[in-house]
C-alpha positions as CSV (number, residue, x, y, z in Angstrom):
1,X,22.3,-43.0,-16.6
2,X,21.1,-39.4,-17.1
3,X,22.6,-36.7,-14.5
4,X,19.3,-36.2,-12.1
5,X,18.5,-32.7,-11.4
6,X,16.2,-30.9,-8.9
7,X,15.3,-27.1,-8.6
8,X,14.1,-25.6,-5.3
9,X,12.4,-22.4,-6.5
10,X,11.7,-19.8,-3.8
11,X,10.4,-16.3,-3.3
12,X,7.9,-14.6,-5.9
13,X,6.3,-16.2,-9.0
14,X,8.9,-14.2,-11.1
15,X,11.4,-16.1,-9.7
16,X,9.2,-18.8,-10.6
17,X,9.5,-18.3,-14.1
18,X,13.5,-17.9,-13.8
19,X,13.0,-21.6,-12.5
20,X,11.0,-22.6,-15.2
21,X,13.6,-21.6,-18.0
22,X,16.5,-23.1,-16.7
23,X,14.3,-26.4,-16.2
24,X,13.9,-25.8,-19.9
25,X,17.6,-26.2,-20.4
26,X,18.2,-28.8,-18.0
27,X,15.4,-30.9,-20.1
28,X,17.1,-29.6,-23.5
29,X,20.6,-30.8,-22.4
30,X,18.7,-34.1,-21.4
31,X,19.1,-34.1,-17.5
32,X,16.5,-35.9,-15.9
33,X,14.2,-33.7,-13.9
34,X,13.4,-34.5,-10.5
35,X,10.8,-33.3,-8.2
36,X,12.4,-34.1,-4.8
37,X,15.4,-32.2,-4.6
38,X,16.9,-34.9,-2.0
39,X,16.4,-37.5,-4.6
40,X,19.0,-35.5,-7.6
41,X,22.3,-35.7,-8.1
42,X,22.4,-31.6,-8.2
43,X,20.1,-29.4,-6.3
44,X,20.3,-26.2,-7.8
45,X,18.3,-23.5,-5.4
46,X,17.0,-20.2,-6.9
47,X,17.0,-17.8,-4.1
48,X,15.2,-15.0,-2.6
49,X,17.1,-12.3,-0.9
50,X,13.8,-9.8,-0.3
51,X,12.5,-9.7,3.6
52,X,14.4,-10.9,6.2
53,X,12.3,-13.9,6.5
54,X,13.0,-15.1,2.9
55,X,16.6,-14.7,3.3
56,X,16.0,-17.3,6.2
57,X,13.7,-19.5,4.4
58,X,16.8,-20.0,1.2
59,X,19.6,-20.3,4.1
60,X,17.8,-23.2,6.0
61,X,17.3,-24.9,2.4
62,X,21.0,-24.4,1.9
63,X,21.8,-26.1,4.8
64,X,19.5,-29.2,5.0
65,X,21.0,-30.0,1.1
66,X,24.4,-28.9,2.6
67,X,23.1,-32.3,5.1
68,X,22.2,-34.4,2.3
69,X,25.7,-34.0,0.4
70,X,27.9,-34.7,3.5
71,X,25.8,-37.9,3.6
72,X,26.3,-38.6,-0.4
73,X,22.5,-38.4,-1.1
74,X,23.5,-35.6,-3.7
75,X,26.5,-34.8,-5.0
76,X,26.3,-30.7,-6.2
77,X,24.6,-27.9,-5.2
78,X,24.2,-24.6,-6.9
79,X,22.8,-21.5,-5.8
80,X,21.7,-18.8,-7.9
81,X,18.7,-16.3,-7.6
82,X,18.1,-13.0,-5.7
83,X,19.9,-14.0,-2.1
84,X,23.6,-14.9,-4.5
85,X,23.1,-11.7,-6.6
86,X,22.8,-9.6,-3.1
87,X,25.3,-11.2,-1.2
88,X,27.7,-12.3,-3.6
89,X,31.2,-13.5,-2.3
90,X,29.8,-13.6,1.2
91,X,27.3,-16.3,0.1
92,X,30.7,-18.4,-1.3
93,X,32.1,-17.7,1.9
94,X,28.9,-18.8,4.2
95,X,28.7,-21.6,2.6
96,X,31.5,-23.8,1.0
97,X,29.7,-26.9,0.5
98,X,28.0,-24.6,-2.5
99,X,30.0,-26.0,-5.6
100,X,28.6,-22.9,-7.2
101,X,27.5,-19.6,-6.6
102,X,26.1,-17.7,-9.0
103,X,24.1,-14.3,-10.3
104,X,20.8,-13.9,-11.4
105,X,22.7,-12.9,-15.1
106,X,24.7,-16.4,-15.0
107,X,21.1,-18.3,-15.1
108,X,21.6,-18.0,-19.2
109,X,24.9,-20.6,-19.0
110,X,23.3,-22.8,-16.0
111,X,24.4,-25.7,-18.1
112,X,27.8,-24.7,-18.8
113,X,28.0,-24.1,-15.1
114,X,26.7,-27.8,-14.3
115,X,29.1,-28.9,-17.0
116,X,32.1,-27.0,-14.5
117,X,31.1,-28.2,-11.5
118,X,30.8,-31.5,-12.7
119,X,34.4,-31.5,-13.5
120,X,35.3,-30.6,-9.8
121,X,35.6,-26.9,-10.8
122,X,34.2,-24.4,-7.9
123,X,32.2,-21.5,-9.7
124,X,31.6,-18.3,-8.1
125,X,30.6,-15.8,-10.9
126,X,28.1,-12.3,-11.3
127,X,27.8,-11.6,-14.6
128,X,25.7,-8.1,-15.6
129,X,21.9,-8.6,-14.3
130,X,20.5,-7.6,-18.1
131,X,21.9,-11.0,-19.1
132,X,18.4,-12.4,-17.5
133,X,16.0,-13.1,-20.3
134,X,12.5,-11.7,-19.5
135,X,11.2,-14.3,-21.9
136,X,11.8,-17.3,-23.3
137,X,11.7,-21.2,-23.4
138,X,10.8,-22.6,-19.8
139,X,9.0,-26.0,-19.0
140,X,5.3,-24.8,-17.0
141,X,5.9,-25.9,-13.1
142,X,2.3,-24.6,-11.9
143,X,-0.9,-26.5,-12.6
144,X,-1.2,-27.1,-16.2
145,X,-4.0,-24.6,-16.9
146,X,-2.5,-21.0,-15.6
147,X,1.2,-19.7,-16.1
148,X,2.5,-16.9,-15.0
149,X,3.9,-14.0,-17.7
150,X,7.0,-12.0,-16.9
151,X,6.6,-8.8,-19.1
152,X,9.7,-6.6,-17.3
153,X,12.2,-7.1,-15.1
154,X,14.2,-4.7,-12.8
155,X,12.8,-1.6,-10.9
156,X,13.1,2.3,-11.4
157,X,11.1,3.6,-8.1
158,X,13.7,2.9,-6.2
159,X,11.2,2.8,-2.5
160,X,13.5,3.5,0.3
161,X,12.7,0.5,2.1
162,X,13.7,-2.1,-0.8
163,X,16.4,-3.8,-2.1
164,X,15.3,-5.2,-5.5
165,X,16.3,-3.0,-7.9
166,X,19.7,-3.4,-6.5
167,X,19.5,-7.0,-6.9
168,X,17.6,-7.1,-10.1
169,X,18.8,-3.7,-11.9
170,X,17.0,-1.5,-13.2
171,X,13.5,-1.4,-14.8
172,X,13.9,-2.8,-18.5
173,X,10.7,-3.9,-20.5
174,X,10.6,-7.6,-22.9
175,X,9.4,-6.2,-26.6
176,X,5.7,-6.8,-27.0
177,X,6.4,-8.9,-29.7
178,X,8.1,-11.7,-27.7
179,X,5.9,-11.5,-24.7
180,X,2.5,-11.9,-27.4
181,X,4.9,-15.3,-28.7
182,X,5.3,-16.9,-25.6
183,X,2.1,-16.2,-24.5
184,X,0.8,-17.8,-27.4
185,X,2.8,-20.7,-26.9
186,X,1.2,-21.0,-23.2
187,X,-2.2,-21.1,-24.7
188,X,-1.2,-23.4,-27.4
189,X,-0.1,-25.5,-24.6
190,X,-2.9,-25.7,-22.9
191,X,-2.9,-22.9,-20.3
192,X,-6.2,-20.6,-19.9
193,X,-5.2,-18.5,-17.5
194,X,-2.2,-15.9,-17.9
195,X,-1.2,-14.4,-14.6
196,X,0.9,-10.6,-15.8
197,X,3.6,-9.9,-14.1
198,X,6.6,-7.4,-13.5
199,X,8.5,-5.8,-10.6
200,X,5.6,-3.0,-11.7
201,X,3.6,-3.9,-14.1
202,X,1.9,0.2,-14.7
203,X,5.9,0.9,-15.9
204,X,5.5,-1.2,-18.9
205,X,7.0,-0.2,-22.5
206,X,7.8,3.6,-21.2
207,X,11.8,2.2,-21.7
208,X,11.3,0.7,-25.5
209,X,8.5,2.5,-26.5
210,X,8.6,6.1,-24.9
211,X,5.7,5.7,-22.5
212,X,3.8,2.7,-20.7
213,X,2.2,0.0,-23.2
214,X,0.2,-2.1,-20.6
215,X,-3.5,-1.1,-21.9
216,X,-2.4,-2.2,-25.6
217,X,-0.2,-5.1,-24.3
218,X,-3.7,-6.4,-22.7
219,X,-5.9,-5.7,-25.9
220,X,-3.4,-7.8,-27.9
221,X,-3.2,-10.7,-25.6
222,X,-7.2,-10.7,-25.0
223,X,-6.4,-11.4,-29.0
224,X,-4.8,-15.0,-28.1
225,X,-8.5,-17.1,-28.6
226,X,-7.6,-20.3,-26.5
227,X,-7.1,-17.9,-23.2
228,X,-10.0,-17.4,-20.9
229,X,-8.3,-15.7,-18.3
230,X,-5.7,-12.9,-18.0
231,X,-4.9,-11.3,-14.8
232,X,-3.5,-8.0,-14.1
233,X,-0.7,-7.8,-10.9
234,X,1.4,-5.4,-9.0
235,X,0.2,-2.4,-10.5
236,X,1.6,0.7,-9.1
237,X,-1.4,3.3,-7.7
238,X,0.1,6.8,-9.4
239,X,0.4,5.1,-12.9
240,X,-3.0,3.3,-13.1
241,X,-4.6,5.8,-15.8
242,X,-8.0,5.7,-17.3
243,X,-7.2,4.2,-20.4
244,X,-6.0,1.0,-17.9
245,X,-9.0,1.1,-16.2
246,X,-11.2,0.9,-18.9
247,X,-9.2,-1.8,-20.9
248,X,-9.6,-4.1,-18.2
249,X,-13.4,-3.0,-18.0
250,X,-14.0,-3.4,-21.6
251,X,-12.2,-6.8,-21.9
252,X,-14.2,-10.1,-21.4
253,X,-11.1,-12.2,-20.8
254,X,-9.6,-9.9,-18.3
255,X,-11.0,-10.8,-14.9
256,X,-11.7,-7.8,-12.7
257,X,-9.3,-8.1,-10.2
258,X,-6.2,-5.4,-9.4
259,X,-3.8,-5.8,-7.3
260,X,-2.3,-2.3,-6.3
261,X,0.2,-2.3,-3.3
262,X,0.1,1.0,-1.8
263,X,2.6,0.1,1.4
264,X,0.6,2.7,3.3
265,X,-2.0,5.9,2.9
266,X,-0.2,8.3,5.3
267,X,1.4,11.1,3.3
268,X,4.6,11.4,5.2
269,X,5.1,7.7,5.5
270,X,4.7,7.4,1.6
271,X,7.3,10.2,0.8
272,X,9.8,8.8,3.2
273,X,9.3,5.4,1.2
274,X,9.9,7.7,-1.3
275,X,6.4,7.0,-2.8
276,X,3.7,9.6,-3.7
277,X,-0.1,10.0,-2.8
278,X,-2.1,10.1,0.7
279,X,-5.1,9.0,1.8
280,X,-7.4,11.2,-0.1
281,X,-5.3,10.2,-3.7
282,X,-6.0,6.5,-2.6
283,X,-9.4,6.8,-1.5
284,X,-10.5,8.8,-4.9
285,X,-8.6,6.2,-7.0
286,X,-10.0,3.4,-5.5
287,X,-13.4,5.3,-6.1
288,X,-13.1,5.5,-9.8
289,X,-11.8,1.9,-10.0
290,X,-15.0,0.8,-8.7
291,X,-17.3,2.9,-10.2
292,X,-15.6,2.3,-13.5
293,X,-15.1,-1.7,-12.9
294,X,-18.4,-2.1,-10.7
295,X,-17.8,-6.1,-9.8
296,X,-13.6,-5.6,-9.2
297,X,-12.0,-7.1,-6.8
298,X,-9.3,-5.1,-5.1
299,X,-6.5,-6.5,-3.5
300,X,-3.2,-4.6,-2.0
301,X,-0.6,-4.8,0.4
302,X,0.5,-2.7,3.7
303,X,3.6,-2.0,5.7
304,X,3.5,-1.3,9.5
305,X,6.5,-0.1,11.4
306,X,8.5,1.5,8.9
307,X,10.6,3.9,10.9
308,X,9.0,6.9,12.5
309,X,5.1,5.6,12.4
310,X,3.8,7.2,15.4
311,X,0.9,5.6,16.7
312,X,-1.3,8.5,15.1
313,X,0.4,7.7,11.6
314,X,-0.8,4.1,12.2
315,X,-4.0,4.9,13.5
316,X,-4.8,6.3,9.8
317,X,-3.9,3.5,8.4
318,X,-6.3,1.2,10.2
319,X,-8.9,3.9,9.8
320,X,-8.2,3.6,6.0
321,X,-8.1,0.1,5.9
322,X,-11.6,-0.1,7.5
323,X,-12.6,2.8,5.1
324,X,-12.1,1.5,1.7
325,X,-12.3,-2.2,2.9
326,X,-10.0,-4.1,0.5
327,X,-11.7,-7.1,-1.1
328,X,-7.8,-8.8,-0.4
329,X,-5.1,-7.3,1.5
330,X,-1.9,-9.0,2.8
331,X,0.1,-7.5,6.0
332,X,3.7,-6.7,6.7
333,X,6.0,-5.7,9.5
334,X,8.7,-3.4,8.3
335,X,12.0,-5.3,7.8
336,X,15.5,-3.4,8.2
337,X,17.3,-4.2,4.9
338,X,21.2,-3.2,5.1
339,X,22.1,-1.2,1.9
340,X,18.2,0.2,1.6
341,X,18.2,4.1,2.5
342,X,15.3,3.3,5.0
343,X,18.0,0.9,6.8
344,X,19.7,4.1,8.0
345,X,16.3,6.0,8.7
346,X,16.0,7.5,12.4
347,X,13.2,6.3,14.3
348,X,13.4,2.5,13.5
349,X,10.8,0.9,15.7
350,X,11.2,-2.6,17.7
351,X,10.2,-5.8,16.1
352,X,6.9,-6.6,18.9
353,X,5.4,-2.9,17.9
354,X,5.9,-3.8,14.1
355,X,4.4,-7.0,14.5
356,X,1.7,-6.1,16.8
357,X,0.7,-3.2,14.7
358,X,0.7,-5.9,11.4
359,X,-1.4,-8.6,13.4
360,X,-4.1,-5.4,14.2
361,X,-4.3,-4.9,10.3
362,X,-4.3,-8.0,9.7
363,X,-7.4,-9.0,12.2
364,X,-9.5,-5.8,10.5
365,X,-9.3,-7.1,7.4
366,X,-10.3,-11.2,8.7
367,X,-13.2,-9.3,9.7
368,X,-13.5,-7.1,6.6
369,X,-13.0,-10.3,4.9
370,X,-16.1,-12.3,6.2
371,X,-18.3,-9.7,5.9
372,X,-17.7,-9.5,1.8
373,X,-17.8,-13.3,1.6
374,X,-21.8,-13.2,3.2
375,X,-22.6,-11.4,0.8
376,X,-21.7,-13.9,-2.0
377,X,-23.9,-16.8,-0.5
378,X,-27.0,-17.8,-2.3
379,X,-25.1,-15.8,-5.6
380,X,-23.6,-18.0,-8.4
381,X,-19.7,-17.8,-9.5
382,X,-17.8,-19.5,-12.4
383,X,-14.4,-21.2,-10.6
384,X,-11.7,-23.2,-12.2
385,X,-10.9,-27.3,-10.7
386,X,-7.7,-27.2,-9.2
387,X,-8.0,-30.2,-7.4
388,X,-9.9,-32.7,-5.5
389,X,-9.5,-32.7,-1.5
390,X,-9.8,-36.8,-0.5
391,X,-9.9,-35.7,2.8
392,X,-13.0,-33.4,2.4
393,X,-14.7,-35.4,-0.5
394,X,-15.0,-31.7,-2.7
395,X,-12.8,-30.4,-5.1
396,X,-11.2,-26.9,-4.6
397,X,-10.6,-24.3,-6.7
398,X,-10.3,-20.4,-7.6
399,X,-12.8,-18.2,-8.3
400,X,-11.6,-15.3,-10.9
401,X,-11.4,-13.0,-7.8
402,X,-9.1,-15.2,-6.7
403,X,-5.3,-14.8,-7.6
404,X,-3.2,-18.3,-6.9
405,X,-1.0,-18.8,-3.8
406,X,-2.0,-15.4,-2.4
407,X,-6.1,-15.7,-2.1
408,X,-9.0,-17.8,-1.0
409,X,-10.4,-20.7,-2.3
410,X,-13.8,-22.4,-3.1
411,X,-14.4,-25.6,-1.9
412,X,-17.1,-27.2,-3.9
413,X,-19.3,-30.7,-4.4
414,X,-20.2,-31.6,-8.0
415,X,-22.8,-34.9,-9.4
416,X,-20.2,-35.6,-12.3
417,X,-16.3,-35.9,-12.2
418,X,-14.6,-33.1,-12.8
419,X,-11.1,-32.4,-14.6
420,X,-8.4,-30.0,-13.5
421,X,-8.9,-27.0,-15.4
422,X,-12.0,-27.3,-15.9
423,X,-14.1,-24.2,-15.3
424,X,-17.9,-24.5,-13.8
425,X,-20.2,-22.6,-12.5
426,X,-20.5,-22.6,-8.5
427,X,-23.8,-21.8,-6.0
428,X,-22.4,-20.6,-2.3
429,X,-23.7,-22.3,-0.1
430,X,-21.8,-21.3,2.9
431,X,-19.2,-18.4,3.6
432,X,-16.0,-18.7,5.4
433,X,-13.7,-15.7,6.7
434,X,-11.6,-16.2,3.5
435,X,-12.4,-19.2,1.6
436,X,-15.7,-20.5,0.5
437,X,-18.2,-23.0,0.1
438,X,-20.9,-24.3,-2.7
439,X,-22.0,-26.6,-4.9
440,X,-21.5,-26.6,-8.9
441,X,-24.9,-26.0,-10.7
442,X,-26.2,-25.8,-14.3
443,X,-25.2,-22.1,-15.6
């Protein structure tokens, strides 16, 4: 009988795609994949070592399959991913029922490491990060019609308050060659929707090709005829340039939809995060992205409490959040990661101001929110099936203002049966604060 595998994937979608290759290899090799971890002979985790929370989220799933193998319903467990590559030895300290812990740059010999601790060997091993392919071979996990597309890996802006580039190196670019191949294989394989992604997207090319290459990366894959949609995220504010702005006007397939993360708009709050810009730089680039890209949807994300917001400092940022009224906007409480320069800041703040001062964000934009989704009722949208909801008796879908796992939904009745994937046209009906309702009609 086969050796039965099954991947617990946590943390961000690029992680996601590090999943999907070494599912690739595990299917190449001629494991049988498994859905249910519980139900495999190895569970091998890929971790996220980010926010505090995350690191929480990846212990707990270490210790209910740490459970499972005392009880013989699996037999190995491996961890890799971002949590391993930060904590390293301590993480084959924590936990010895691991038979292997391993870097993010060990994913390329996963099966040579199966092969190990298959013969009773204990691996513990953190080979160099660049060892990560940015591209490759992987087996799709999402739904069948959208992938996401990992153009870089690393990070060079080295914010105070983060930890990734010293988990995932620094910034280093795929060639545009290889990312236009496997991007063509996604479409070939029956995905209409590519999701671009990268630490920071804007960066892209400046370390191969002596400045960034996004704009042409996008004409070229707007070139690839069986994709509909291509979506733009994590695009740094300072390096968003005209000639960005006006590819992803120009370009049908390119749904208008950016997701910038700014953290904050106060100027000394941005330079201790050791970011650029204030609220006037934000407010006059989020002016020419919607005079330029007229029907854009603009999402972001915040951070409250890093240390030394004074309530004044936070005040702004609410102000400015009710100012340029984000079409999306996610909210976070400052976490204290050890080894981050921020970590060591003066002024930390306790975790119920953070919070408090999140949840207030958070509750403007619920508000901001409704009032932009009235305004689409009676109007008419196109939406991709993602599903059909039993319970309900509608399908459900996305909208292309609507990014997966992160935004809204439509909820929708339709005459004939529909097909995931499938992309109709939808009549609102009825608004909700984030989601909303309708009815698919003739175009």
């Amino acid at each position: 009988m086969p050796v039965k595998i099954g991947m617990v994937s946590l943390g961000c979608s690029k992680n996601l795609v590090d999943s999907e290759r070494m599912l690739y290899k595990f299917r190449q090799k001629g494991y049988e994949l498994v859905t249910e971890p519980g139900l495999s002979d190895i569970a091998v985790v890929n971790t996220c070592g980010f926010i505090q929370s995350a690191k929480e989220e990846a212990i707990e799933t270490i210790i209910e399959l740490g459970k499972l193998k005392e009880e013989g319903t699996i037999k190995k467990i491996i961890i890799t991913g971002c949590l391993s590559e930060r904590y390293r030895e301590e993480m084959a300290e924590q936990f010895p029922e691991a038979d292997a812990v391993v870097g993010i740059g060990n994913q390329e010999d996963i099966i040579d490491i199966i092969d190990r601790v298959l013969a009773k060997e204990r691996v513990v091993s953190f080979d160099s990060k660049d060892r990560l392919a940015i591209t490759g071979d992987r087996i799709i996990s999402t739904l069948p019609f959208f992938a996401y597309l990992k153009i870089a890996e690393g990070c060079d802006n080295c914010c105070t308050y983060c930890a990734i580039p010293q988990i995932r190196g620094s910034f280093r670019s795929a060639p545009m060659e290889d990312i236009l191949k496997e991007a063509q294989w996604l479409a070939d394989n029956g995905v209409t929707e590519i999701i671009v992604i990268a630490q920071d997207t804007t960066r892209y090319g400046k370390d191969i090709y002596g400045k960034p290459m996004l704009p042409q990366l996008l004409e070229k894959l707007c070139e690839i005829e069986k994709l509909k949609w291509i979506r733009v995220l994590y695009c740094y504010p300072e390096r968003i340039t005209d000639e960005l702005i006006n590819v992803i006007a120009a370009q049908e397939k390119i749904v208008k939809y950016m997701d910038i993360p700014i953290q904050h708009c106060n100027k000394e709050i941005l330079k201790n995060m050791n970011r650029s810009g204030d609220s006037k730089y934000l407010t006059d680039l989020m002016s020419k992205i919607r005079k330029n890209i007229p029907d854009i949807t603009l999402r972001t994300t915040l951070i409250t409490g890093f240390p030394g917001e004074t309530e004044e400092q936070f005040e702004e940022l609410a102000e400015f959040v009710n100012k340029i009224k984000f079409d999306k906007l996610g909210c976070f409480a400052y976490s204290q990661e050890e080894g981050t320069p921020a970590a060591g800041f003066d002024g930390q703040l306790d975790e119920e101001t953070k919070n408090h001062r999140a949840e207030i964000i958070m509750q403007q934009q619920q508000l901001i929110s409704e009032e932009k989704n009235a305004q689409k009722n009676g109007c008419k949208f196109e939406a991709v099936v993602e599903g059909f909801d039993k319970y309900a008796e509608c399908y459900f879908g996305r909208t292309a203002g609507d990014a997966p796992d992160i935004d809204g939904k439509v909820f929708f009745t339709s005459e004939k049966q529909l097909e995931i994937g499938q992309y109709v046209t939808i009549k609102i009906t009825e608004a909700l604060d984030y989601d909303l309702i309708g009815e698919v009609t003739d175009k």
